[in-house]
N, C-alpha and C positions, 0 to 999 in steps of 0.2 A: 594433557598435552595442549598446548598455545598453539590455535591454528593457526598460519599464515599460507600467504599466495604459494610459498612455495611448498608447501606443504601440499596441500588443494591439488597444485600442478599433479605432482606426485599420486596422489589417490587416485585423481583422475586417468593416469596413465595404467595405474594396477585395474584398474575398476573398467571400465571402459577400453583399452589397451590400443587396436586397430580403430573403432570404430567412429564415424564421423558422430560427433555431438552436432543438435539440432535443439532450439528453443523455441516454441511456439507461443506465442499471445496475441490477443487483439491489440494492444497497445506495444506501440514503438519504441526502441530507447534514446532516440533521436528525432527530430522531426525539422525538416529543413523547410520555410518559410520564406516567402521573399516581403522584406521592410524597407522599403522607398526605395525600389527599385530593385536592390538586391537580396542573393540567398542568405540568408543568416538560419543555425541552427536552434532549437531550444531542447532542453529536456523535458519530458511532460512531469502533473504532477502523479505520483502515486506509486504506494510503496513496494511493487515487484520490480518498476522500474530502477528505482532506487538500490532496490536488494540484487537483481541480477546483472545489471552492467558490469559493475567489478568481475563477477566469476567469469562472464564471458569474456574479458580481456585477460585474463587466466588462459582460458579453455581455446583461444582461438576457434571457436565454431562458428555455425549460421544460425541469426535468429530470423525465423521467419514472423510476420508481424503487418498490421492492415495498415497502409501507409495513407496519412489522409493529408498531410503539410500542405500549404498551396503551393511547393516548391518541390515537392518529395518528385513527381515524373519527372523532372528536368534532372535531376543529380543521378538517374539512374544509371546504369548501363542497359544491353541489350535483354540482358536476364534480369531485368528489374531490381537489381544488386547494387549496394553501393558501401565501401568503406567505412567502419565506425570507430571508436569515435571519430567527428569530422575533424577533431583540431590536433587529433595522433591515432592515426585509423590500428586497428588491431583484432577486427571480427566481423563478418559480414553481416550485414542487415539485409535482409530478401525482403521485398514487399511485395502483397497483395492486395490489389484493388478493388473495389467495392463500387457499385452502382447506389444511386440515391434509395433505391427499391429494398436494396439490399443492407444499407447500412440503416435507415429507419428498422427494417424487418428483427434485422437480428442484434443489432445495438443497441437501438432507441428500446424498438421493442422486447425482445424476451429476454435476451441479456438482463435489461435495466428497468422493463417493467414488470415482471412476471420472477427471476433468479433473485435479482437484488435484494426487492422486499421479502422475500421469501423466506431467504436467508438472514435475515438482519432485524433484531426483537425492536424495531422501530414503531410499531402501528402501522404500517404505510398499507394499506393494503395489494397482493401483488393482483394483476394481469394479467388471465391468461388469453392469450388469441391465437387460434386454431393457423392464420396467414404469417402470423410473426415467427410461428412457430418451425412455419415452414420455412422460411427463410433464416432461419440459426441452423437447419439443416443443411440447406445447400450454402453457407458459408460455411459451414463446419466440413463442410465436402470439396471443396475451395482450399481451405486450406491443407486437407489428406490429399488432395493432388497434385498441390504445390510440392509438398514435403515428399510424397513420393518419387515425385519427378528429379527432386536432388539427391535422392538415395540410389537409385538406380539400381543393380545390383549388389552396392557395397551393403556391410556391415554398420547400423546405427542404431544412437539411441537420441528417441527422443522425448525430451520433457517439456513437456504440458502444464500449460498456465493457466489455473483460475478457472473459474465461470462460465467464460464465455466460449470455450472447447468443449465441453462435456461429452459431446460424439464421437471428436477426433481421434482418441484410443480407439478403437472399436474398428473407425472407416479406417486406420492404416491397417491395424492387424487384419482385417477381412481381406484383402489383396499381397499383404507380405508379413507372414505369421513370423519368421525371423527376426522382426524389428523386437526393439529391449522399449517399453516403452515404461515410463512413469506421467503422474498426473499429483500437481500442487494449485490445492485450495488454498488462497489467499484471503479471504473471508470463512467467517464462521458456516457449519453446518448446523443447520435446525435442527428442533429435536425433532421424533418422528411423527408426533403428531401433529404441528405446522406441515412437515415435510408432506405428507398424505395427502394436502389439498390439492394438490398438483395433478394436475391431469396427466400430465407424460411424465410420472415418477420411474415406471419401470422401464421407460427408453432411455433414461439420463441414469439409473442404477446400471445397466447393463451397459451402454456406455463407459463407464468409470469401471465396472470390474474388470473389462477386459486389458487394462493398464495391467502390467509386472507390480506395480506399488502406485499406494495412491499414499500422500501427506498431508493433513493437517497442520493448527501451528500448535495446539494445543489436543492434550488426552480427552477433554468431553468431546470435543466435535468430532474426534474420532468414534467413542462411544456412540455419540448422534448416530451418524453414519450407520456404522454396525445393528443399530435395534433399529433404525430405516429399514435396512436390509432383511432383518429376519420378520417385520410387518410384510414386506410386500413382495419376497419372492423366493423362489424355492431353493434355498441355497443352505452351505453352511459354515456358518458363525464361531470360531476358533475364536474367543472370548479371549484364549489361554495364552493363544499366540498372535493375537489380534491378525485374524488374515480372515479374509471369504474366499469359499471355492464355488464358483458358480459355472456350470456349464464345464466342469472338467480342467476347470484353468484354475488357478489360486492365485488371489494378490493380495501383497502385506497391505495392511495399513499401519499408518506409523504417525507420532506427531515428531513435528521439527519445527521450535519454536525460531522462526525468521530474524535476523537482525540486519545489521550497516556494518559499514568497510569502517573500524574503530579509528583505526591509527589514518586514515587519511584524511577522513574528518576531523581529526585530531590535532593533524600537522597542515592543514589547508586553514582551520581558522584561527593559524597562529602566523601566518603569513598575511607580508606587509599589503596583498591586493584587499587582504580582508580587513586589514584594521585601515586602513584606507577608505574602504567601501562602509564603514561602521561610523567611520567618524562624519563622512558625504551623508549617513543616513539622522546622524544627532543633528547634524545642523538642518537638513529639509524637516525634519520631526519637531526643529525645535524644543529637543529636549534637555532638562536641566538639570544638571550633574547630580541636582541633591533626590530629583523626581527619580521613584519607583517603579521599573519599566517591567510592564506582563506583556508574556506574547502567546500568539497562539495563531498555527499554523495550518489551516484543514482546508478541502475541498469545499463548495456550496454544496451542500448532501444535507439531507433529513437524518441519516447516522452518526453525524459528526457531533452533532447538539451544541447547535453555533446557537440557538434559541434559547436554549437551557443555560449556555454559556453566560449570555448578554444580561440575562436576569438576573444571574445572581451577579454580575459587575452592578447593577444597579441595584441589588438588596444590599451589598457590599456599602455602595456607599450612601443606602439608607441609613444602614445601621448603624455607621460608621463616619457620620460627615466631618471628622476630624482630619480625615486621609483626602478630602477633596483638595486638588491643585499639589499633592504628593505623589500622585499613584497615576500612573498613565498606563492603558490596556490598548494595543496592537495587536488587530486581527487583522491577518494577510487570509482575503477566500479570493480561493481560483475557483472561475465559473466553472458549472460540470453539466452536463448532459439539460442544456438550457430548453430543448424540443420537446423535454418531458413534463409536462403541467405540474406534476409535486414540485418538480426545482424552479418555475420559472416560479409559482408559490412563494416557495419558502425565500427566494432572492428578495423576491417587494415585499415578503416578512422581515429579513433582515434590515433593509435599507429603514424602513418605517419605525422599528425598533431603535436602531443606531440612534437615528435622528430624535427620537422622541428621548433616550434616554440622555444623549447629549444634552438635549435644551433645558432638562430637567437637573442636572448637576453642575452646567457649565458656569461659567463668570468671566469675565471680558481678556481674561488672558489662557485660559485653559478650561479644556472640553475632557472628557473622561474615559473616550472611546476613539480611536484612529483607525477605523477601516479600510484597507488598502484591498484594490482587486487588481490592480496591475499586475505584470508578470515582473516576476524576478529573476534576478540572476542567480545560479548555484553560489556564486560569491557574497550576491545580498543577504540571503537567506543565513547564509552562516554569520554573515555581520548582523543578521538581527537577533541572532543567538547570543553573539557576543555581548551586545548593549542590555540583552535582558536578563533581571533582576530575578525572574520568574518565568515557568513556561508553563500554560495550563492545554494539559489535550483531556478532552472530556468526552468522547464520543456517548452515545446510550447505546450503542452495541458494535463491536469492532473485531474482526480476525486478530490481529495484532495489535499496528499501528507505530511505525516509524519515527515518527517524527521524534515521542520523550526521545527512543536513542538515539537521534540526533542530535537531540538537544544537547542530552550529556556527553555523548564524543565531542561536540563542540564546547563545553566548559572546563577546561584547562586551567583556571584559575581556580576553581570549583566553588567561582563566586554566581552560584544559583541554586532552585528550588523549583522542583517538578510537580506540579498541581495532576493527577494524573488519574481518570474513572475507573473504578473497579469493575467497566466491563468491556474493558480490553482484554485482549491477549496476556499483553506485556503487564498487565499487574502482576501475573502471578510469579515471574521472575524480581519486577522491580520495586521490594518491599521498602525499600528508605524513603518515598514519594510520600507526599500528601495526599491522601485517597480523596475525592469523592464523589458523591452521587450525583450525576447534572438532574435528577428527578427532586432530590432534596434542596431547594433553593435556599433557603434558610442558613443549614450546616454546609453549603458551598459557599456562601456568603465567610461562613465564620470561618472556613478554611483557609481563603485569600487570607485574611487578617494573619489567621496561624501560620500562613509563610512567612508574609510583608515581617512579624516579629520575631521567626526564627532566630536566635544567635548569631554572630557571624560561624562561632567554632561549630554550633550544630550543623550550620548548611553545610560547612565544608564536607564535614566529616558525613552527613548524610550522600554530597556529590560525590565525595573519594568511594564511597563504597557501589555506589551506582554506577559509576564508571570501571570499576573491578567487574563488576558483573557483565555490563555491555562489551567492556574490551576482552574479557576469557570468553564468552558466548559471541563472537562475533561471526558475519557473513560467510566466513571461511569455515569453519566451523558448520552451519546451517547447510552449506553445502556437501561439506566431505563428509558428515555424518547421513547427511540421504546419500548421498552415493555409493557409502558402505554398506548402508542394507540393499543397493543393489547384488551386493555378492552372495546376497543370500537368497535369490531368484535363479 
C-alpha cells in the first residue's frame, strides 16, 4: 500500500479515534525571530523537525516544544499558544520556557554533553554532572505539566521525541495511568556496553519502559536497547516479540526506519520560486554550467564528519589535479550548540581547514571549497539540490539522516548521485548510493571520482530506483505504520 495524507488521516482516526494527539520535543517546528525590526519565521535545522511537521498538519494536534526565537513570547497568546505553520496555520504549537539555568542544565548540559556523545560511535567523550542532571529532570517535569495541564481529563496520546524527554513517559503515567503514551529515538542507541557507563542508566531505562512503545529507526538499536535492559535491570526480555515487561507494564519495541514528505519535495523543487532561487544561487556562487557541483548539507557536530569530509575533497584533488577548476564542493554548516567547547572546537577546526585546503588547490579564478553558514531558506536549500551534480552526507555515526532523502525527492531529473556513509541509518534502505567510509580518506577520495564519472544512463537509473524506495517508504508511511502497532497496546 502507497501511504499518503489521506491515508495517515484515516489510521489516525481508527488508532487513536477520540483522543487528543500531543507531540513533544525540545525543538520547535517554527521559530519566530524578529530581523530589522520585524517578526519573521524560520524552520530549525534537523531531522524530526523535518519528519514531523507534515504529519502534524495531517493530525491537527498540539505540539508542545521549548520555544527560545527572540520573537516566540510576542506571537503568543495567553496560553503560550500560537498557530502553525505561520504562513497557513493548521496545528498548535504550545511553548515552554526555560530560564538561562535551566536551558544550559538540561540542553547544553546532559541532553548534549552526557546523551549525545553517549549515543553516537564518535569518540567524543560524554559528561556526566550530577547538577546538569538535575536540571533535565525538572525540565523533563516542566514539560509533564505542561502536557498534563492540556489533557485534563480527556482522553490522549502522546508521542515523545528523542533524547532529550527520556523522563517524560514515566512523569505523565505516575499522575494519569490512562494516558497512551509512545517514545521515538531519533538517534542511534549504544550498545550496552558504552551504554553502562552511565551513571543514571537505570532512571532513563525505566523512564523509557513506562511508554506503551518505544521506536527506533533501525533493528540493531533496537537489539542495543533490549541487551541494555537485560545487563542492568530486572525485567523481561521477549527477544521473540521484541517487547520488555518491566514492573508489570509491557512495552513493544519496534523499529520505524524515519523518512520526508516525497511528493512535496518533489513538486516544491519543480516550481518556478525554486528554480528561480537556483538560478539567484548560480550567479552569487559564480558557477559554470560546464563545473561539477557537490554539496553537502549538515549541522556543525563532531557526528556529521564535516572533518572527514573536507579531507578527502582535498585527497580528492591530490590525487586527482586534473578535476581542479572542474569540480566545485558546497558545504552549507548550521551552527549547533556553539556553548559547548567540542562545537566551538570543531567550528575553528573547520574554518582553518576550509581555508588551508582552499589556498592549497586554488588559482586566480577558482577555489575548491564554498562554505556557507548563513541561514537558508526551505526554498534555497532545495535550489541547492537542484544545481547539485552530487550530494555527499558522510556522517561517522547517525540515527538516520534526512537530508540523502531529500536529496533524492528533490531530483526529479534524476540528474544526480548520492555519496552516502555506511553508518547511517539510511544506508541500509538506500543501496544504489556510492557508499563510503569518512574514516577511509583514500577510497573516499576515489569515490568522489566514481561519482564525478558515473554514466549519465547509470546515475539515472541508479536515482530512479532511489527515488522508488524514498517515495514507497515515505513519512506517511513512518508514521501510520508506528500508529498501527499502537493497536496492539
Amino acid at each position: 500500500m502507497y501511504w499518503t495524507k489521506e491515508q495517515l488521516s484515516k489510521t489516525i482516526k481508527k488508532t487513536i479515534g477520540n483522543r487528543l494527539l500531543i507531540i513533544a520535543s525540545n525543538r520547535e517546528p517554527y521559530i519566530h525571530i524578529y530581523k530589522e525590526g520585524k517578526v519573521e519565521f524560520m524552520r530549525p535545522v534537523g531531522g524530526a523537525v523535518t519528519a514531523l511537521d507534515p504529519i502534524m498538519r495531517v493530525c491537527k494536534g498540539t505540539w508542545v516544544a521549548y520555544g527560545g526565537g527572540s520573537a516566540d513570547r510576542d506571537v503568543v497568546n495567553k496560553n503560550n499558544e500560537v498557530m502553525v505553520p505561520p504562513d497557513n496555520p493548521q496545528y498548535t504549537l504550545k511553548r515552554i520556557w526555560l530560564n538561562k539555568d535551566e536551558e544550559n542544565g538540561y540542553y547544553y548540559g546532559y541532553s548534549n554533553k552526557a546523551i549525545w556523545p553517549l549515543c553516537h560511535m564518535a569518540y567524543t567523550r560524554p559528561v556526566f554532572d550530577e547538577v546538569e542532571w538535575a536540571y533535565y529532570k525538572i525540565v523533563n517535569q516542566k514539560f509533564a505539566d505542561t502536557i498534563l495541564d492540556i489533557v485534563g481529563n480527556k482522553k490522549a496520546f502522546v508521542w515523545i521525541q528523542d533524547y532529550h524527554l527520556f523522563l517524560l513517559g514515566k512523569m505523565l503515567k505516575e499522575k494519569n495511568k490512562k494516558l497512551l503514551t509512545a517514545h521515538f529515538m531519533h538517534i542511534p542507541w549504544p550498545n550496552p556496553e558504552a551504554f553502562r557507563i552511565c551513571p543514571q542508566k537505570v532512571e532513563i531505562l525505566q523512564g523509557l519502559l513506562t511508554n506503551d512503545l518505544l521506536g527506533f529507526h533501525i533493528r540493531y538499536h533496537c537489539s542495543n536497547f533490549m541487551e541494555s535492559v537485560k545487563l542492568e535491570l530486572e525485567a523481561r526480555v521477549d527477544t521473540e516479540k521484541t517487547s520488555v515487561t518491566y514492573g508489570g507494564h509491557e512495552t513493544l519495541i519496534r523499529a520505524f526506519p524515519i523518512s520526508v514528505d516525497f511528493e512535496e519535495i518533489s513538486r516544491e523543487a519543480d516550481s518556478e520560486d525554486v528554480k528561480k532561487a537556483a538560478n539567484k544561487l548560480k550567479e552569487e556562487f559564480s558557477i559554470d554550467q560546464n563545473e561539477f557541483v557537490i554539496v553537502g548539507l549538515d549541522r556543525i557536530d563532531y557526528t556529521k564528519g564535516l572533518i572527514e569530509k573536507i579531507q578527502a575533497i582535498d585527497r580528492f584533488f591530490e590525487k586527482y589535479p586534473e578535476y581542479k577548476g572542474k569540480v566545485l564542493f558546497i558545504q552549507k554548516g548550521g551552527l549547533s550548540r556553539m556553548h559547548i567547547g567540542a562545537y566551538k572546537d570543531l567550528n575553528e577546526t573547520l574554518n582553518n581547514l576550509v581555508e588551508e585546503v582552499n589556498w592549497k588547490h586554488s588559482n586566480e579564478k577558482w577555489f575548491p571549497i564554498l562554505f556557507l553558514r548563513r541561514h537558508m531558506t526551505r526554498k534555497e536549500i532545495l535550489a541547492l539540490y537542484r544545481l547539485a551534480d552530487a550530494c555527499i552526507v558522510s556522517p561517522v555515526h547517525d540515527g538516520m539522516n534526512l537530508v540523502c532523502k531529500e536529496f533524492i525527492a528533490a531530483k526529479n531529473d534524476l540528474n544526480g548521485v548520492l555519496l552516502l556513509s555506511a553508518y547511517t541509518g539510511a544506508s541500509r534502505e538506500l543501496a544504489d548510493t556510492v557508499f563510503v567510509n569518512p574514516y577511509d580518506r583514500e577510497n573516499f577520495a576515489i569515490a568522489i571520482k566514481q561519482a564525478i564519472e558515473l554514466s549519465k544512463e547509470e546515475k539515472m537509473k541508479r536515482m530512479e530506483n532511489l527515488r522508488n524506495v524514498v517515495k514507497e517508504n515515505n513519512i506517511y508511511k513512518w508514521a501510520g505504520k508506528f500508529l498501527e502497532e499502537l493497536k496492539k497496546v
